[in-house]
Backbone as a ProteinNet text record, in pm:
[ID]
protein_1_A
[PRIMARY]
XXXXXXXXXXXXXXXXXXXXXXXXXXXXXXXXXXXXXXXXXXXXXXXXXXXXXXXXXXXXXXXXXXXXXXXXXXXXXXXXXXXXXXXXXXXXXXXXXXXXXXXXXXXXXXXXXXXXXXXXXXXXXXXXXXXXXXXXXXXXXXXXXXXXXXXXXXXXXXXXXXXXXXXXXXXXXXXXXXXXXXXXXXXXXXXXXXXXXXXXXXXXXXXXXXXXXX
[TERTIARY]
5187.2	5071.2	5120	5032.3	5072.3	5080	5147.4	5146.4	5046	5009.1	4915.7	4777.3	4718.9	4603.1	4517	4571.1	4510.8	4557	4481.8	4522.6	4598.5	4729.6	4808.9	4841.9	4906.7	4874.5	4952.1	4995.9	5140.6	5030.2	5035	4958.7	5059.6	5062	5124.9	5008.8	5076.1	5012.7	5113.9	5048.1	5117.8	5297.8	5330.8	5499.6	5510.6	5381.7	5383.1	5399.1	5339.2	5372.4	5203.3	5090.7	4993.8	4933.6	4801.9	4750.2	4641	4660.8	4555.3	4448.9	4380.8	4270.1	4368.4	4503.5	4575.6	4683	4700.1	4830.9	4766.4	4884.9	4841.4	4936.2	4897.4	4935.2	5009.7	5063.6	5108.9	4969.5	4926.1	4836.2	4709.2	4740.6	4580.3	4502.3	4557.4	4534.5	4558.6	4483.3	4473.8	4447.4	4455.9	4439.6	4578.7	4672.6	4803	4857.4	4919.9	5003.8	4964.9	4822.9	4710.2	4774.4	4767.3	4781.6	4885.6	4969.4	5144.8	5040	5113.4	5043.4	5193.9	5087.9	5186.5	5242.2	5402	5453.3	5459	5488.2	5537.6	5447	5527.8	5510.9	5576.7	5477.9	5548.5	5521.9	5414.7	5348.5	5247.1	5277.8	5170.2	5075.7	4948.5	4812.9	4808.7	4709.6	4679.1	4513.3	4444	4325.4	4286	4207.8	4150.5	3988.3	3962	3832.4	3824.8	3729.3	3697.8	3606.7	3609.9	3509.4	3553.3	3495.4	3469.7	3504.1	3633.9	3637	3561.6	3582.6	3599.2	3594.9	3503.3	3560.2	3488.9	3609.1	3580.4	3593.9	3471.6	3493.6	3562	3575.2	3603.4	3765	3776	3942.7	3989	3900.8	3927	4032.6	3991.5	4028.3	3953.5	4007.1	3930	4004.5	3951.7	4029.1	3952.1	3984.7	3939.6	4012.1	3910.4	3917.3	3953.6	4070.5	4074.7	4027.6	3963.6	3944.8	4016.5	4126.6	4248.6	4375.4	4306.1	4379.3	4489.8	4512.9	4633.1	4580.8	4714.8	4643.6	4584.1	4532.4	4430.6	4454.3	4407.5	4431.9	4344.2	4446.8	4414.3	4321.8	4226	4107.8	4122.8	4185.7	4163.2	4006.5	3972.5	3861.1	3904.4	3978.8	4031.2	3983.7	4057.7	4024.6	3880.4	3792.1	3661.8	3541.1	3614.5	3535.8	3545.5	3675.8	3744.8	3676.5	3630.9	3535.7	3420.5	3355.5	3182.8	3115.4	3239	3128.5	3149.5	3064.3	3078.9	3135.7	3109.8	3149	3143.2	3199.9	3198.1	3122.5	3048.6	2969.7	3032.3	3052.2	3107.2	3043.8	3089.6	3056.9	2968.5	3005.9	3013.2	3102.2	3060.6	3228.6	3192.9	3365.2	3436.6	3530.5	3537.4	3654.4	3765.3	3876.7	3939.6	4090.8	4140.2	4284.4	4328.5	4497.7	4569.7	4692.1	4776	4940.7	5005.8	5143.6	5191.7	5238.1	5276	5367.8	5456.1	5504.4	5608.7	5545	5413.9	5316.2	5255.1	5216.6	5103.4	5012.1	4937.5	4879.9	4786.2	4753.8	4683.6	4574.2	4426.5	4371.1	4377.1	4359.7	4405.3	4303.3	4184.6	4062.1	3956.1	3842.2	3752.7	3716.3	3695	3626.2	3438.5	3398	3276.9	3283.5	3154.8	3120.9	2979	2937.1	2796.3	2770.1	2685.5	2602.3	2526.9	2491	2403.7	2403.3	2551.5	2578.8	2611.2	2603	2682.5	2550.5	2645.1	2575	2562.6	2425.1	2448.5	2436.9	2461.5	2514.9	2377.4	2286	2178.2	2160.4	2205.1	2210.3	2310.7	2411.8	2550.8	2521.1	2478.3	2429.9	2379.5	2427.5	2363.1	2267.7	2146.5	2050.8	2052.2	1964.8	1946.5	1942.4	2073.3	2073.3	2050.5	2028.5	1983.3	2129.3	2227	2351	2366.6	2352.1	2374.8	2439.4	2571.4	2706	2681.9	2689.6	2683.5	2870	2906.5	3084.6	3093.5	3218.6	3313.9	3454.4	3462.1	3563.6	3593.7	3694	3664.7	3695.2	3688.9	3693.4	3828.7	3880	4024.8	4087.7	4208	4269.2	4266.3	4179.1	4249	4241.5	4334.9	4336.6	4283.8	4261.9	4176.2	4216.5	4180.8	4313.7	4225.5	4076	4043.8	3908.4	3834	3691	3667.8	3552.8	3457.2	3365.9	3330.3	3158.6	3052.7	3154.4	3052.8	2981.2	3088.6	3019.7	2995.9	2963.7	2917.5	2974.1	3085.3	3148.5	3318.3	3421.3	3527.5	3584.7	3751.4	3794.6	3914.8	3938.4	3986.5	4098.7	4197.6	4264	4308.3	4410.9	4408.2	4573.6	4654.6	4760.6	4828.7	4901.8	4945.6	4911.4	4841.9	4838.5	4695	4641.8	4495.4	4365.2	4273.2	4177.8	4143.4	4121.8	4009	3898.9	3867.4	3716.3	3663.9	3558.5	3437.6	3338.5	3337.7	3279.6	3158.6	3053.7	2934.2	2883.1	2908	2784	2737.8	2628.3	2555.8	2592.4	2701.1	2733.9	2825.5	2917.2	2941.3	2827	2750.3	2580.9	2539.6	2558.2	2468.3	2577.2	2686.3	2785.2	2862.3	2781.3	2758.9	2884.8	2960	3070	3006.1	3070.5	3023.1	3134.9	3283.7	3356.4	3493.5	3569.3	3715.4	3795.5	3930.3	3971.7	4111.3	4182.6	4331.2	4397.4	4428	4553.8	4525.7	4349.3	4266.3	4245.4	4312.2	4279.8	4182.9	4088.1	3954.6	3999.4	3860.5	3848.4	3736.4	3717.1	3633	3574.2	3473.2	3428.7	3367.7	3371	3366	3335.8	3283.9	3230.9	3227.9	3189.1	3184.5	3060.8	2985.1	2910.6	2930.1	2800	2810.2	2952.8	3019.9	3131.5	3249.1	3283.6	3381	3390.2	3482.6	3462.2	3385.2	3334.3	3236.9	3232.8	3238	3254.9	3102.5	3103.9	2980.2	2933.6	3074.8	3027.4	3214.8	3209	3311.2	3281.8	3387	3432	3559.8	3555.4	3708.3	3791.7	3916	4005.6	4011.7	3996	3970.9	3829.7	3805.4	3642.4	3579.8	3654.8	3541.2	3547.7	3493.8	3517.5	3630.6	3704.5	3799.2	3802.6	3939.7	3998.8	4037	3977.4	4017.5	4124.2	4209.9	4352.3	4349.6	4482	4530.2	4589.6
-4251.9	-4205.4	-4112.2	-4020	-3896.6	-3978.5	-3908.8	-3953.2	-3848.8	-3756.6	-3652.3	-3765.2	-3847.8	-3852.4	-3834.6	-3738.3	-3681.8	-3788.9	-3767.1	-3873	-3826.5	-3882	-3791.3	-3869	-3838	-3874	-3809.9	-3877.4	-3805.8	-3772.7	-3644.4	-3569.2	-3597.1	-3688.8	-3795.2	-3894.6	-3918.2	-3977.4	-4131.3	-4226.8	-4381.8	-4356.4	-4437	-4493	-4505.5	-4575.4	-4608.6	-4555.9	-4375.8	-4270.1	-4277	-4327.2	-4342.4	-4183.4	-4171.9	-3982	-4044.7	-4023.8	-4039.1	-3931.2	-3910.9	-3786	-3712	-3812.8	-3714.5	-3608.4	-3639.8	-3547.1	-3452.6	-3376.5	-3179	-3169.3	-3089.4	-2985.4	-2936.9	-2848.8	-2688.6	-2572.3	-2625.9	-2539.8	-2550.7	-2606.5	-2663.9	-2545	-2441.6	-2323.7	-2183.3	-2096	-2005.5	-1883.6	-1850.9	-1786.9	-1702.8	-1716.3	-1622.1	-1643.6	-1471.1	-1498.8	-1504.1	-1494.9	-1570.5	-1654.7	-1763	-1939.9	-1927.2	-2027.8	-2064.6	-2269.9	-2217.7	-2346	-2449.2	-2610.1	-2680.3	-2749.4	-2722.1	-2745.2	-2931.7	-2948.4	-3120.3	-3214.9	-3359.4	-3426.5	-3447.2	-3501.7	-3556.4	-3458.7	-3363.7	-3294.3	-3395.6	-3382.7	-3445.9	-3341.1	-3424.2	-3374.4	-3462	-3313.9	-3408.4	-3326	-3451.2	-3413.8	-3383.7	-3254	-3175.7	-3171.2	-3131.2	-3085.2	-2950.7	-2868.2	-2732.1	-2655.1	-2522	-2395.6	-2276.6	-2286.5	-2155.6	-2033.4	-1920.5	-1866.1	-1752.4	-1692.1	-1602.8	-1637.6	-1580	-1598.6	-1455	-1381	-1318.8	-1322.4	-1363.2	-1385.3	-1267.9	-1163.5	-1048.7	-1045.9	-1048.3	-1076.4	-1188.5	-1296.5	-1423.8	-1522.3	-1516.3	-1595.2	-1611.7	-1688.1	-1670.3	-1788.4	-1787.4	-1902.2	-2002.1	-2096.3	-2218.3	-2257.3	-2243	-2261.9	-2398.2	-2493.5	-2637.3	-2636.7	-2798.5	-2853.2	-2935.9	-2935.6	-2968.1	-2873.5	-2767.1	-2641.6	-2572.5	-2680.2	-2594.1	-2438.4	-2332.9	-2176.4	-2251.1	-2110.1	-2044.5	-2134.2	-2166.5	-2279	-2179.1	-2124.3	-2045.8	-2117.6	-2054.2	-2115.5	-2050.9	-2082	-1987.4	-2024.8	-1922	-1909.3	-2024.6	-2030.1	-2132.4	-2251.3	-2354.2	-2428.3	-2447.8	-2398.1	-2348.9	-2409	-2338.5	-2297.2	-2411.5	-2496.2	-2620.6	-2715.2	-2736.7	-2873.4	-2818.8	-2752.6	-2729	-2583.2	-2507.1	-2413.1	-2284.7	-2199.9	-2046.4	-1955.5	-2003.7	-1928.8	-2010	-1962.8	-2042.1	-1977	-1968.3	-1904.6	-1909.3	-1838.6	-1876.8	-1918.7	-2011.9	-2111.4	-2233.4	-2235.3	-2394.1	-2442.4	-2576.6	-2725.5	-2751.1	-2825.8	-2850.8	-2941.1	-3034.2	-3154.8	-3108.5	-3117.3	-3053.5	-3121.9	-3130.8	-3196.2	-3068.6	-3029.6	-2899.3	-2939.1	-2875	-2878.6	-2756.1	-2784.1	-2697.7	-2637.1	-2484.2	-2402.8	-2309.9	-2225.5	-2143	-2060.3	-2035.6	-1903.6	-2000.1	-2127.8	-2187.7	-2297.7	-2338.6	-2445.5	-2398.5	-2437.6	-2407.6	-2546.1	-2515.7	-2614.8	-2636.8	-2741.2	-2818.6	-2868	-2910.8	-2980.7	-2979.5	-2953.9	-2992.8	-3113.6	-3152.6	-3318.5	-3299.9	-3200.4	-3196.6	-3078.4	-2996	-2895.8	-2886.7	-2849.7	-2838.4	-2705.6	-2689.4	-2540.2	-2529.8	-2620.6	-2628.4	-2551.2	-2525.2	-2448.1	-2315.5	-2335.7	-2122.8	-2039.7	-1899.2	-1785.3	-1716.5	-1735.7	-1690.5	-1484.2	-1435	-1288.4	-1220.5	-1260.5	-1207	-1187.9	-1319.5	-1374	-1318	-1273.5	-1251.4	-1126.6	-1005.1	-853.1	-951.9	-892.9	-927.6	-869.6	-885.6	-810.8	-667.1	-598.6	-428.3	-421.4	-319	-321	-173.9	-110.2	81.4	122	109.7	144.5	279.4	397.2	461	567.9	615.2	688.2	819.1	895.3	1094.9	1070.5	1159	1170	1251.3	1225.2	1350.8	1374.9	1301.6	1305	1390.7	1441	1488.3	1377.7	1344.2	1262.1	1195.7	1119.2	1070.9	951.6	892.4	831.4	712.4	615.7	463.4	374.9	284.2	121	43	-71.9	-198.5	-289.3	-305	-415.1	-508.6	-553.8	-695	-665.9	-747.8	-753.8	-884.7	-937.4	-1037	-1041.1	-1084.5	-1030.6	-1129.9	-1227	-1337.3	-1327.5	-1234.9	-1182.2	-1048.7	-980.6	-847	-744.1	-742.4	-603	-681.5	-561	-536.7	-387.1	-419.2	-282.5	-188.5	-112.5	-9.4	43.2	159.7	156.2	287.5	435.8	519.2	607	428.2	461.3	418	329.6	327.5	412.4	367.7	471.3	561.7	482.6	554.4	407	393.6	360.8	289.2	151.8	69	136.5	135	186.3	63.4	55.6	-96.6	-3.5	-115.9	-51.6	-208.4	-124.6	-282.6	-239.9	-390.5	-416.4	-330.8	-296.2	-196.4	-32.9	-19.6	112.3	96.6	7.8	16	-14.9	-92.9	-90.4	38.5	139.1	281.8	361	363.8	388.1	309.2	249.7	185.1	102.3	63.6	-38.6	-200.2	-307.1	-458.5	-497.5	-478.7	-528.9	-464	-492	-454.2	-516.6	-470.1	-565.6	-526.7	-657	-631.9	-556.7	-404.2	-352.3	-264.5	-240.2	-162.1	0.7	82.7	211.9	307	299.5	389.8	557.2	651.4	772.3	738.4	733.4	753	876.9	893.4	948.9	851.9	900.8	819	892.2	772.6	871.4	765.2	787.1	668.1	635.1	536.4	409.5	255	177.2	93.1	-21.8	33.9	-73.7	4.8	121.6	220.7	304.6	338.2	413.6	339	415.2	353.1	441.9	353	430.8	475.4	624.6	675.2	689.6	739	718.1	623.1	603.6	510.2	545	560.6	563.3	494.7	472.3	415	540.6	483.7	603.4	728.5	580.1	690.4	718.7	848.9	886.2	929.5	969.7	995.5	1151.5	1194.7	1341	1382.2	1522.2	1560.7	1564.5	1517.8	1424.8	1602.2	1559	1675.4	1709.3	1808.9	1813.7	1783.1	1725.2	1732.7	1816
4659.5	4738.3	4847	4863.9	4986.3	5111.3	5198.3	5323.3	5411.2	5308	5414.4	5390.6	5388.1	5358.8	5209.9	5126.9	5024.3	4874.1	4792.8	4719.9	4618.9	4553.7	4482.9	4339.9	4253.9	4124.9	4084.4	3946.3	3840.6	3722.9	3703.9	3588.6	3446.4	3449.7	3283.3	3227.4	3105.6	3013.8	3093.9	3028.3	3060.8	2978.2	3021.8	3001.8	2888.5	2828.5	2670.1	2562.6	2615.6	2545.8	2501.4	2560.6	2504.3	2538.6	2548.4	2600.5	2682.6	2815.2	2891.1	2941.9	3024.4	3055.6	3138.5	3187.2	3293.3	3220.2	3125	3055.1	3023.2	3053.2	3045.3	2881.8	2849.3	2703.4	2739.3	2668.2	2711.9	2653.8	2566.7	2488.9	2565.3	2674.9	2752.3	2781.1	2864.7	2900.9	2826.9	2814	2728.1	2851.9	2969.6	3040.4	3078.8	3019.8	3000	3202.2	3197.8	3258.5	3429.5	3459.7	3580	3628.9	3502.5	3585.6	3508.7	3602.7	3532.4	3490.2	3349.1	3278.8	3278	3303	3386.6	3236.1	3278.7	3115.5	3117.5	3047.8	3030.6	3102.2	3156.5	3244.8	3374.4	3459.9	3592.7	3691.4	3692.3	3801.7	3875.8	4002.2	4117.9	4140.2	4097.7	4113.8	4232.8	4320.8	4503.5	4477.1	4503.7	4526.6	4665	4669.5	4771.7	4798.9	4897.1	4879.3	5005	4949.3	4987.3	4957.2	5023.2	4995.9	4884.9	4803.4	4731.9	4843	4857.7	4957	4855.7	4751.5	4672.5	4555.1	4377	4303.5	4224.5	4120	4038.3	3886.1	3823.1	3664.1	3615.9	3630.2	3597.3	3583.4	3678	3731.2	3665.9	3638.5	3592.1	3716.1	3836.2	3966.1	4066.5	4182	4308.1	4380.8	4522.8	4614.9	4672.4	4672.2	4763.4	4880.2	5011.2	5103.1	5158	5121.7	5114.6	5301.4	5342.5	5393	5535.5	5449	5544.1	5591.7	5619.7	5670.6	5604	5459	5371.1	5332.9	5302.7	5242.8	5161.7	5098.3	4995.5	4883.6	4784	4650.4	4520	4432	4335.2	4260.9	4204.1	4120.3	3975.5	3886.3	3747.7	3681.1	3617.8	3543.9	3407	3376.1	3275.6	3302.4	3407.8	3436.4	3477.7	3579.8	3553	3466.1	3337.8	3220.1	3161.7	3130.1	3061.5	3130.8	3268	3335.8	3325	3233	3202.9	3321.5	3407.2	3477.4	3482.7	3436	3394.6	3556.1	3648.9	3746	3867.7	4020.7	4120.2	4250.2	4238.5	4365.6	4514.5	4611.2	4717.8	4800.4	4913.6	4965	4893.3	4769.3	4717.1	4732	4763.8	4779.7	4669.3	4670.6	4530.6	4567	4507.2	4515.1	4389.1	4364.4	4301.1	4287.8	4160.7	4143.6	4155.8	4256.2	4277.2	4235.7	4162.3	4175.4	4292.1	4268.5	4375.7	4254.7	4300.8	4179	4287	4238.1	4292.2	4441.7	4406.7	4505.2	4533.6	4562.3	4630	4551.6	4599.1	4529.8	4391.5	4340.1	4222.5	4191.9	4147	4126.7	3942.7	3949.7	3824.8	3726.7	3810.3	3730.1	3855	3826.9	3900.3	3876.9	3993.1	3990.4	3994.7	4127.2	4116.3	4199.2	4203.1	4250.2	4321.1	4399	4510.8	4516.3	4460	4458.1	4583.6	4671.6	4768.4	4850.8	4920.1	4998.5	4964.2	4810.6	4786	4811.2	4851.8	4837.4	4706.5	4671.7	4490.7	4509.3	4409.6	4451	4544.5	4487.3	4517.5	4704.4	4702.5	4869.6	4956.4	4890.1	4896.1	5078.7	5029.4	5111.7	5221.5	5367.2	5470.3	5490.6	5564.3	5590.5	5625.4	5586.2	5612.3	5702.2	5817.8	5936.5	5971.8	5880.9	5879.4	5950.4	5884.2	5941.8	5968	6053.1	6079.5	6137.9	6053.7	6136.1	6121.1	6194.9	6181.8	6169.5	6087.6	5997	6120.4	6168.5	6228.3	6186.7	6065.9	6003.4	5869.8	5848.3	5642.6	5606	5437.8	5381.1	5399.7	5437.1	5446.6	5366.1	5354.5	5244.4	5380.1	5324.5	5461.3	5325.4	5430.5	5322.4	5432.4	5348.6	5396	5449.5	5557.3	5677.1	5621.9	5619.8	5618.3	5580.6	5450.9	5456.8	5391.3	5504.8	5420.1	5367.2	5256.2	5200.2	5219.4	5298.5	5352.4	5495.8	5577.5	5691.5	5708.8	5574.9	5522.5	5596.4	5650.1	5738.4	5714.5	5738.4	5762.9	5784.7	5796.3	5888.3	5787.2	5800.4	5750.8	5831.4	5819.9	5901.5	5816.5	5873.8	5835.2	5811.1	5940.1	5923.2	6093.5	6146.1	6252.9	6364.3	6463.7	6597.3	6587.6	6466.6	6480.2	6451.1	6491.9	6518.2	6435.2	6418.9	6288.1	6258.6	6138.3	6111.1	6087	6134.8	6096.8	5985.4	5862.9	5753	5753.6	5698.2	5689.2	5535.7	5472.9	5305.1	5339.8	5381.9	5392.6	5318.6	5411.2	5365.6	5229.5	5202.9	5066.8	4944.4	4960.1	4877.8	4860.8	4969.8	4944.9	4880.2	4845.9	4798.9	4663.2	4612.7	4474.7	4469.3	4595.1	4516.5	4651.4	4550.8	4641.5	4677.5	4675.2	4760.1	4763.9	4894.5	4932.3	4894.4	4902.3	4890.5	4988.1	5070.1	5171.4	5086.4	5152.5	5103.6	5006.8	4973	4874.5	4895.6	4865.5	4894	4892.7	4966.4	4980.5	5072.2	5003.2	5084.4	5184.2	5292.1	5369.1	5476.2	5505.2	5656.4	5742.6	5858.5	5958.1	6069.5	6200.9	6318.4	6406.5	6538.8	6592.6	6604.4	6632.7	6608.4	6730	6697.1	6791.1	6789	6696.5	6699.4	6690.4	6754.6	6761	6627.3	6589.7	6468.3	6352.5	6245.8	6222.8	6039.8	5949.5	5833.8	5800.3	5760.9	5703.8	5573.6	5508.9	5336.9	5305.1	5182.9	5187.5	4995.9	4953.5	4772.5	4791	4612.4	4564.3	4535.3	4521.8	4577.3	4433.9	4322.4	4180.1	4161.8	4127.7	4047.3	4177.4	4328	4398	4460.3	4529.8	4589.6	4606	4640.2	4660.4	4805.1	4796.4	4941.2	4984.8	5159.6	5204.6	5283.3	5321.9	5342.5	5472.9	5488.4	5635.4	5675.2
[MASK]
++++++++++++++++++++++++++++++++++++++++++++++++++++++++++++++++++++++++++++++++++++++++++++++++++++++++++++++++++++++++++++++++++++++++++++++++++++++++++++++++++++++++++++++++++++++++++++++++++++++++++++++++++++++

């Protein structure tokens, strides 16, 4: 048993060599090289509970926000799909068996899941705030210091020694993309605005206008 509190468990079959609900396969997972699939026996499953921080079917991942202040806890679409649920809405709780692996915890099985609290996509867009920036910028190359799509704004940045841009849902919605991502390379313009610089139009870095020179 853990000494953190959490309840922990050997992901084996009995001594007997019998097959219990706890023994893993190797063939269990079909989601390649995503999730590191847990080979053999004698992995400690620690049950958690947490928030849906993020999830993308697309990508086939997302993170859970555990409860007890551990990082991020990888969510594969595999596992997911294998306990009965097509997708994870964010801010649903989730009780969840996790192993540890090389990069961090990984969840293992869902135990149960609460839709109650998620934001389903629809809900997702913060309210229409008529965001309004006049550009004083040309189009420029920034990456993405930080965005949440749960508190519908984050910041941008253009390169050391120059200025955050505050970008809002809003303006990526009128600009046909729904999310950032840390470390994501966008063209933007920008101007200032009630929150200092202030992004005006915002594209992905492929398929969009010609970036203008410095």
């Amino acid at each position: 048993m853990g000494s953190d509190g959490f309840e922990s468990k050997k992901a084996g079959g009995p001594a007997s060599g019998g097959t219990s609900s706890n023994q893993i396969g190797t063939n269990e997972f079909s989601g390649g090289a995503a999730f590191d699939t847990l080979a053999g026996l004698g992995e400690t499953l620690v049950e958690i509970s947490g928030v849906i921080k993020w999830f993308d079917a697309s990508k086939g991942y997302g993170f859970i926000v555990p409860d007890n202040g551990w990082p991020d806890v990888l969510l594969h679409v595999t596992v997911l799909r294998r306990d009965g649920y097509q997708t994870a809405y964010e801010g649903a709780r989730l009780v969840c068996e996790c192993v540890q692996r090389a990069k961090g915890y990984q969840a293992f099985r869902i135990l149960s899941m609460d839709e109650s609290t998620a934001i389903h996509p629809a809900q997702m867009l913060p309210p229409r705030t008529h965001v309004s920036v006049t550009p004083t910028s040309g189009l420029e190359r920034a990456q993405v210091k930080w965005f949440n799509r749960l508190r519908g704004f984050g910041f941008l940045t253009c390169g050391e020694g120059t200025p955050d841009i505050f970008v809002h849902m809003e303006t990526l919605r009128r600009f046909g993309m729904t999310e950032l991502r840390p470390g994501q390379y966008v063209l933007v313009r920008y101007g200032p605005g009630s929150k200092g610089m202030m992004a005006a139009e915002i594209h992905p870095e492929m398929g969009s206008p010609a970036l203008s020179s410095h």
